[in-house]
C-alpha positions in Angstrom: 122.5 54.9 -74.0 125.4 53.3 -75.7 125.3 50.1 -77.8 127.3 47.2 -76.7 127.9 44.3 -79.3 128.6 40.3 -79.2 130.9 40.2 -81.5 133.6 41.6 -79.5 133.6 45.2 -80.1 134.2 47.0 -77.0 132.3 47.6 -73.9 129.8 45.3 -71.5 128.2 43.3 -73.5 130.9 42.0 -75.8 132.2 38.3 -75.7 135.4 39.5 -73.9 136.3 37.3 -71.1 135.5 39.1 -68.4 131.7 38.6 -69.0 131.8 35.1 -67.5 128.5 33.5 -66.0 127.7 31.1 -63.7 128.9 27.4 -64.4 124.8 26.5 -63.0 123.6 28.6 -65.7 123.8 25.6 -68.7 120.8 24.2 -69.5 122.4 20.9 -71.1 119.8 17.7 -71.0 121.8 15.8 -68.3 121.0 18.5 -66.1 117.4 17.6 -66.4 115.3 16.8 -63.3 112.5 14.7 -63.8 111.1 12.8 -66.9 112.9 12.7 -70.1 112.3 11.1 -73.5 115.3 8.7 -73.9 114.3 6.7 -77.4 111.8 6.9 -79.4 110.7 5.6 -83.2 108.0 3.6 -85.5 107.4 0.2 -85.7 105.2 -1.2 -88.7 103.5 -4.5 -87.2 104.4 -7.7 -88.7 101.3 -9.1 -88.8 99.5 -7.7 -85.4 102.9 -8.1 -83.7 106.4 -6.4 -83.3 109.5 -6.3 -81.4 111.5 -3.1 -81.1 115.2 -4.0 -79.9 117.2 -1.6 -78.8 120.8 -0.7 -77.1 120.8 -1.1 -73.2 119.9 2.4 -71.2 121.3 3.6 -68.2 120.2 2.3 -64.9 117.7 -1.0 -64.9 114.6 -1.4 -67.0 112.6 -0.3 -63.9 113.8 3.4 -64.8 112.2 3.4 -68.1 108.2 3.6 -69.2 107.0 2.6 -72.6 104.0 4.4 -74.3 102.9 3.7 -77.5 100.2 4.9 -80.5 98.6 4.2 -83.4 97.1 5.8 -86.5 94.9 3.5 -86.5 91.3 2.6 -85.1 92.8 -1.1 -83.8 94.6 0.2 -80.3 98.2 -0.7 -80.0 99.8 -1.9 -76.4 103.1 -3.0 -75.5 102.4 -6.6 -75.1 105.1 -8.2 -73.5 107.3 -5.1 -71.0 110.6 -3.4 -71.7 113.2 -6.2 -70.4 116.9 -7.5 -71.0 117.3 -9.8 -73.9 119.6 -12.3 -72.6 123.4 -12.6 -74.0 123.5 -9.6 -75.4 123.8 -5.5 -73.9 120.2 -4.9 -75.4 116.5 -3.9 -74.7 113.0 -5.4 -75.9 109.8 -5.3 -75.9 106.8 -6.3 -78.1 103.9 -4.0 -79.5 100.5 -5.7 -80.1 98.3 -4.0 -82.8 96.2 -4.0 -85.6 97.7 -5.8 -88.7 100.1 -3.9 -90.4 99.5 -1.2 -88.4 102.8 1.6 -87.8 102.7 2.0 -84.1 104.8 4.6 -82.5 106.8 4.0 -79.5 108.3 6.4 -76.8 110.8 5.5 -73.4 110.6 7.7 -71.2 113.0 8.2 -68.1 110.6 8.3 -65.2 111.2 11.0 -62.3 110.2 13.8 -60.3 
């Protein structure tokens, strides 16, 4: 048995490029089918509320789910849904929680 290499030795095996694969073979996230986390962070509540803004995502808000949870024994709920905020290329919606509380959010591109 012979030993081939990747760095570019000699033989099959090596980086040469004759060892091309298939351009279906890349794995890259926009070739995802099916749900896909597109955003998430923490928001500490201001008071028992809070408003997470963010940049506009592809598609309409209808694309998009928004799950959230606290480490905390108050439950946390997104009060008011993901929607456009008017005049401006952004997203918003409002968290409900316990006072203080630092909820973490997640959007999620629904799919199959």
């Amino acid at each position: 048995m012979a030993a081939t290499s990747v760095t570019g030795v000699s033989g099959s095996g090596t980086v040469a490029g004759n060892q091309k694969g298939s351009a279906h073979m890349s794995l890259g996230v926009n070739k995802l089918i099916g749900p896909r986390v597109c955003a998430a962070g923490a928001k500490t509540l201001t008071g028992t509320t809070g408003t997470v803004v963010l940049p506009k995502l592809a598609g309409v808000v209808g694309d998009y789910v928004v799950m959230v949870s606290a480490n905390s024994s108050t439950l946390a709920y997104v009060s008011t849904a993901l929607a456009a905020v008017s005049d401006t290329d952004d997203w918003s919606f409002i968290i409900t929680g316990g006072s203080g509380a630092v909820v973490n959010w997640t959007i999620v591109k629904v799919g199959v």
